[in-house]
C-alpha positions in Angstrom: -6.1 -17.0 6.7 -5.9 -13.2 6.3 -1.7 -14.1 6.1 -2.6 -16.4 3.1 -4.1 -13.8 1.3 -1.3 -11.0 1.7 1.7 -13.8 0.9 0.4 -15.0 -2.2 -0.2 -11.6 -2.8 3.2 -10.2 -2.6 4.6 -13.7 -3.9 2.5 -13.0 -7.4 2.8 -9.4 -7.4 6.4 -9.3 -9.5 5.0 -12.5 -11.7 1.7 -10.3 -12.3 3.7 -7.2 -13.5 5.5 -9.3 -16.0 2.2 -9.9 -17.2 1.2 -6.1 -17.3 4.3 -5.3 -19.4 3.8 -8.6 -21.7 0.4 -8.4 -22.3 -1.5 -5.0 -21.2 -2.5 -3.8 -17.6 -6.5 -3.5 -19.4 -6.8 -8.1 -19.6 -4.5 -8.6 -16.5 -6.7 -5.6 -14.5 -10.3 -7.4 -15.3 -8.9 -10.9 -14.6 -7.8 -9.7 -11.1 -11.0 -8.2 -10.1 -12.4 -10.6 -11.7 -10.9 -13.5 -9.2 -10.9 -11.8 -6.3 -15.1 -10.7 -6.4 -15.2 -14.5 -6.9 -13.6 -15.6 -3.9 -15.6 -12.9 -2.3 -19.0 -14.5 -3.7 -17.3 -18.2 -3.1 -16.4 -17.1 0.6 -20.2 -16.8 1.5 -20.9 -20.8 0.0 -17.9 -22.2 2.0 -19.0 -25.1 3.7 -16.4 -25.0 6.5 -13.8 -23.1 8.3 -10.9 -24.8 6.2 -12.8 -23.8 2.6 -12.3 -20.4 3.2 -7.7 -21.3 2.7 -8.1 -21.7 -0.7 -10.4 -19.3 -1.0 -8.3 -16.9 1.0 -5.2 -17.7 -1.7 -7.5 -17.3 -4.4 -8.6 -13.6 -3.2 -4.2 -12.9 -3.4 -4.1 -14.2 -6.5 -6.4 -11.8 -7.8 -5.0 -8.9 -5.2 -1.8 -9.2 -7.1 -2.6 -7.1 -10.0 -4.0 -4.3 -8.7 -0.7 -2.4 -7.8 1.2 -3.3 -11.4 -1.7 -3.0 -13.1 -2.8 0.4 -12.0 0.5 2.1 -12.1 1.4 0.9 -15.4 -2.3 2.7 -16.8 -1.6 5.7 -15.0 1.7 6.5 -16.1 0.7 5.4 -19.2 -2.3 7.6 -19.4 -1.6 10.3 -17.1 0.2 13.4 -18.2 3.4 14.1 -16.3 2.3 16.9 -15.2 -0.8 15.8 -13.4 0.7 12.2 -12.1 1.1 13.1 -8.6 -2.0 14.0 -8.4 -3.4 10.9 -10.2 -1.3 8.8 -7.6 -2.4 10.9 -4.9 -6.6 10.1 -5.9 -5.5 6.4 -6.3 -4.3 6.2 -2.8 -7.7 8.2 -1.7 -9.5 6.3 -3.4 -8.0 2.8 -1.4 -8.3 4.5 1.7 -11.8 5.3 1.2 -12.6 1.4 0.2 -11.2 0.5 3.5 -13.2 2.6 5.2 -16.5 1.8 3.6 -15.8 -2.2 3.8 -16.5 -2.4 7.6 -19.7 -0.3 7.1 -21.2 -2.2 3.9 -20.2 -5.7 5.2 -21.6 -5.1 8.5 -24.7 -3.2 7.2 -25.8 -5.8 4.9 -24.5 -8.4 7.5 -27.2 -7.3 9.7 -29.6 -7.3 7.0 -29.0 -10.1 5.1 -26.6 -12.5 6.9 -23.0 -12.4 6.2 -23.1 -15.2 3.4 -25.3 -13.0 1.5 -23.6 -10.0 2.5 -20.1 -11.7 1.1 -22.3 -12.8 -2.1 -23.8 -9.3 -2.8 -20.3 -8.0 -2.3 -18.5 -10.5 -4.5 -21.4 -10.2 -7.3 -21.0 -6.5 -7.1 -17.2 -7.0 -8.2 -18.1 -9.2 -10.6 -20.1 -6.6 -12.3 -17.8 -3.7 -11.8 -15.0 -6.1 -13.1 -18.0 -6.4 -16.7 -18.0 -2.9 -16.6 -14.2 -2.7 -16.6 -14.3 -4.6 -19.7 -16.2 -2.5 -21.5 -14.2 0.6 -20.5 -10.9 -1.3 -22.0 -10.0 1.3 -24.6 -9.3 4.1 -22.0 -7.1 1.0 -20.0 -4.8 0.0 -22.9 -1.2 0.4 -22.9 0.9 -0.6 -25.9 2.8 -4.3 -24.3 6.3 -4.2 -25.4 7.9 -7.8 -25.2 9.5 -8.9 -22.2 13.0 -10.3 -22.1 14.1 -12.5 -19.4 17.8 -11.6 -19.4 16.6 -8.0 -18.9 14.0 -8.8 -16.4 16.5 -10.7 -14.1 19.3 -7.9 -14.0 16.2 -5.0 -13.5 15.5 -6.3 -10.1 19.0 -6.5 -9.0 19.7 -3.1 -10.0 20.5 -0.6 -7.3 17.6 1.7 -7.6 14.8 -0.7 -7.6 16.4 -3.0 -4.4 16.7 0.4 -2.6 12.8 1.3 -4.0 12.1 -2.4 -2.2 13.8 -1.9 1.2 12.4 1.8 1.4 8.6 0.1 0.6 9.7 -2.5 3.4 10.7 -0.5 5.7 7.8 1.9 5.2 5.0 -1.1 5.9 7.7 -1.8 8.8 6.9 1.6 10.4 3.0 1.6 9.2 2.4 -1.9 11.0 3.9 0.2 14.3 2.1 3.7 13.9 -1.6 2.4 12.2 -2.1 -1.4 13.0 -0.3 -1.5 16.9 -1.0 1.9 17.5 -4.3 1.4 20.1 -2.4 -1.4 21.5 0.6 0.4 22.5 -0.7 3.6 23.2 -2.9 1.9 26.0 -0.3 0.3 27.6 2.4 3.1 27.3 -0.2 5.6 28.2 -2.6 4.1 30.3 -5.6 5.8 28.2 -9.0 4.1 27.4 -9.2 2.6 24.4 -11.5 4.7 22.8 -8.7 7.5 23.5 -6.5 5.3 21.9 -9.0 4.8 18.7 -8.9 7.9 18.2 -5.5 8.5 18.1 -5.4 5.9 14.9 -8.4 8.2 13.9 -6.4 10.9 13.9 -3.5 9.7 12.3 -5.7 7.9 9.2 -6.9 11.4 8.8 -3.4 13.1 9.0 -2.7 10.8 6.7 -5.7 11.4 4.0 -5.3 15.3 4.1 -1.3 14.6 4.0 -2.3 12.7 0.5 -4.2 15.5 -0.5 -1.4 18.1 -0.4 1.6 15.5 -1.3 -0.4 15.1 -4.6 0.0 18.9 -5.7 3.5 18.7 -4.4 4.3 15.9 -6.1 3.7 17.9 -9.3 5.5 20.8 -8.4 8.1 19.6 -6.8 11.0 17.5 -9.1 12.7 15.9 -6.6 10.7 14.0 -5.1 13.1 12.7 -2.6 13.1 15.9 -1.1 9.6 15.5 -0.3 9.3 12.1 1.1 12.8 12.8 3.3 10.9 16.0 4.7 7.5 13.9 5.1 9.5 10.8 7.0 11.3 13.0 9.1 8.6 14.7 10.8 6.7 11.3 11.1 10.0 9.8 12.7 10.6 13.0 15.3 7.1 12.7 16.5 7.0 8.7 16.9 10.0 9.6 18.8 8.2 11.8 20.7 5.8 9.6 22.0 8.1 7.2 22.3 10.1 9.4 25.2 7.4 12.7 26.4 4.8 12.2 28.8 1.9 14.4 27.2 -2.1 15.2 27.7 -3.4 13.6 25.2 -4.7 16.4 23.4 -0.4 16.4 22.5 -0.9 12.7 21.9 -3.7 13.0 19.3 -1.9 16.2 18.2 1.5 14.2 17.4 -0.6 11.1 15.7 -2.2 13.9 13.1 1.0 15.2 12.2 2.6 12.2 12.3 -0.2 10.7 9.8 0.4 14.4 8.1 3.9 13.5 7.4 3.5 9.9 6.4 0.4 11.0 3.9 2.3 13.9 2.0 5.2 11.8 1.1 2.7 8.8 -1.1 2.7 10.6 -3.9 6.4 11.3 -4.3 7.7 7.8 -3.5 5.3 6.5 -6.7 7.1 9.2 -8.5 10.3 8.3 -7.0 9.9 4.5 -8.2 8.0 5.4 -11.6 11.7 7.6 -12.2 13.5 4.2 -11.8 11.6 2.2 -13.9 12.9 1.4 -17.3 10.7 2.5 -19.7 8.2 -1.1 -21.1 8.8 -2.4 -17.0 6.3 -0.2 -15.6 4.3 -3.2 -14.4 7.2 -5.2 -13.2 8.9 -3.0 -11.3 5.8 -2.0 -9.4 4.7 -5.2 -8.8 8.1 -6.2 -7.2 9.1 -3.3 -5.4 5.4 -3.4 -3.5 5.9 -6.8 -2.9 7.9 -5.1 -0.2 5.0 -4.0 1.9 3.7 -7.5 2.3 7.0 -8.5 3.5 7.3 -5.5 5.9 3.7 -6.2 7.3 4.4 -10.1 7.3 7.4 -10.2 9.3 7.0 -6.9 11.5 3.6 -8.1 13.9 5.7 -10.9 15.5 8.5 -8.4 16.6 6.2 -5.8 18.0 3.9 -8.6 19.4 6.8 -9.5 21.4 7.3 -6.0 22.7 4.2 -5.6 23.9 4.4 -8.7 25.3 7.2 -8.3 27.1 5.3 -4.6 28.1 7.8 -2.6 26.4 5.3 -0.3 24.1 7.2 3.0 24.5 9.8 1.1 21.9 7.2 0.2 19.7 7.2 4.1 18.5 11.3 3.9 18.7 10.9 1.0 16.0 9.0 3.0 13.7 10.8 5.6 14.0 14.3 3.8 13.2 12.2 1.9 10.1 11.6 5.9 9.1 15.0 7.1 9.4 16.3 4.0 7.3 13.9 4.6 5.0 14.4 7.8 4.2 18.3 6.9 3.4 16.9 4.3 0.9 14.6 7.0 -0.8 17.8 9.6 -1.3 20.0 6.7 -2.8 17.7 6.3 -5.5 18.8 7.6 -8.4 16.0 8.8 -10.9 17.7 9.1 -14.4 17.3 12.1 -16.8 15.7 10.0 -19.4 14.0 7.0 -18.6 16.1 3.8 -20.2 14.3 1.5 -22.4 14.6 -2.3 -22.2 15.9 -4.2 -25.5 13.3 -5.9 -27.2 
């Protein structure tokens, strides 16, 4: 159910950035939220295990605009000078809702039952989506017309197929460092698993404080693919590291923070990185297709690590993050940011 979600998700994500450019991020923004808090609310009236499919597309559906959406305000809004660190908050800001999710549905799971808990959640969406509404003059962005000849050549275009294979092979490498990494350090290991939790611990927070300073970089630094080589490359020696070094696991936590370090510091600049290859009235487009690519690197990369694991190989689980880094970082180089950003016909 939770692979419904994150396929129409990335299926709609390109369609929903066409929408951004056409008609404003500010309508296609509220009507996200707006979906997705009611399939939150719906989720805690489903009648039975098979409601919650629909329900489950309906929550990608609205998912699918956040990404376009957002980008397109902020580099709309944002001064150039400060955009880093206005990408650098935005990702904060997700990681912070992911943490507090567990702890509010939980908290008012215990207090209320989860179908209220999902209810007061949803309603609570649905009112921050009212409050959007009201806020729509600091969320509008002048729509310039889309035109479908130049809409089809955009995503063939070198830079932004190389911006979608390095955000694929990035979730490629994040699905093996954050989602597998208690599995396969317990096996490769043989640690407890709350050693192994706090490895991910570690590495979520090497990865929040690499944010942090990747944001002031990001604004300092013009090119950006300096930064996110650098970043990858220290994130790929270490997984390495663990993939091959038998170490206390003071080094092991060590390596996961710097490894999350790495990863963290280099968020900023590939959002700069792809913003320089968007054609100026595609803002919305382009971001929605080229993050598409993170639903199909976490889509197709479980079932090859699952079968590492399986097979009680978890040591290569670390070399095939790694190589996903490496690759990555060749995409992020080829990218060519222009001088001047071009401007679609209209």
């Amino acid at each position: 159910m939770t692979s419904v979600t994150y396929i129409v998700s990335g299926v709609m994500q390109t369609p929903a950035g066409i929408l951004v450019d056409r008609f404003g991020p500010a309508r296609v923004l509220v009507g996200g939220l707006a979906i997705y808090s009611a399939s939150v609310f719906l989720t805690g009236l489903a009648g039975g295990v098979w409601w919650l499919v629909p329900l489950m597309a309906m929550a990608g559906l609205g998912n699918c605009v956040f990404h376009p959406a957002d980008y397109a305000i902020m580099t709309a809004r944002v001064r150039p000078q400060r955009l880093g660190r206005a990408f650098g908050a935005h990702t904060l800001a997700g990681n912070f809702g992911w943490v507090a999710a567990p702890v509010a549905v939980l908290g008012l799971t215990q207090a209320f039952g989860w179908r209220a808990a999902l209810m007061l959640l949803g309603a609570a969406g649905g009112v921050f989506a009212l409050f959007l509404a009201t806020q729509s003059r600091l969320l509008t962005v002048n729509p310039r017309p889309a035109v479908a000849a130049s809409s089809g050549s955009l995503f063939i275009s070198a830079p932004i197929l190389f911006c979608f294979a390095y955000f694929a092979l990035l979730s490629a490498s994040q699905v093996g460092l954050q989602n597998f990494l208690p599995s396969a350090a317990m096996a490769a290991f043989s640690i407890s698993i709350e050693a192994a939790n706090f490895m991910l611990t570690a590495f979520l927070f090497g990865s929040s404080l690499g944010t942090l300073a990747g944001a002031l970089i990001a604004d300092r630094m013009p090119r950006q693919e300096v930064t996110v080589a650098a970043g990858l490359t220290v994130s790929a020696a270490l997984s390495l590291a663990l993939a091959v070094a038998v170490l206390p696991l003071s080094g092991l936590v060590a390596c996961a923070t710097v490894a999350g370090l790495g990863m963290g510091a280099t968020i900023p600049a590939r959002d700069m990185l792809v913003r320089g290859a968007a054609p100026e009235g595609a803002t919305g487009r382009v971001f929605g297709f080229v993050y598409s690519g993170l639903d199909l690197g976490a889509a197709v990369t479980p079932f090859f690590i699952g079968q590492l694991l399986d097979r009680q190989m978890p040591r290569l689980v670390f070399v095939v993050a790694a190589g996903a880094l490496f690759v990555a970082i060749v995409s992020a180089v080829v990218v060519t940011k222009p001088r001047a950003r071009r401007k679609l016909p209209v």
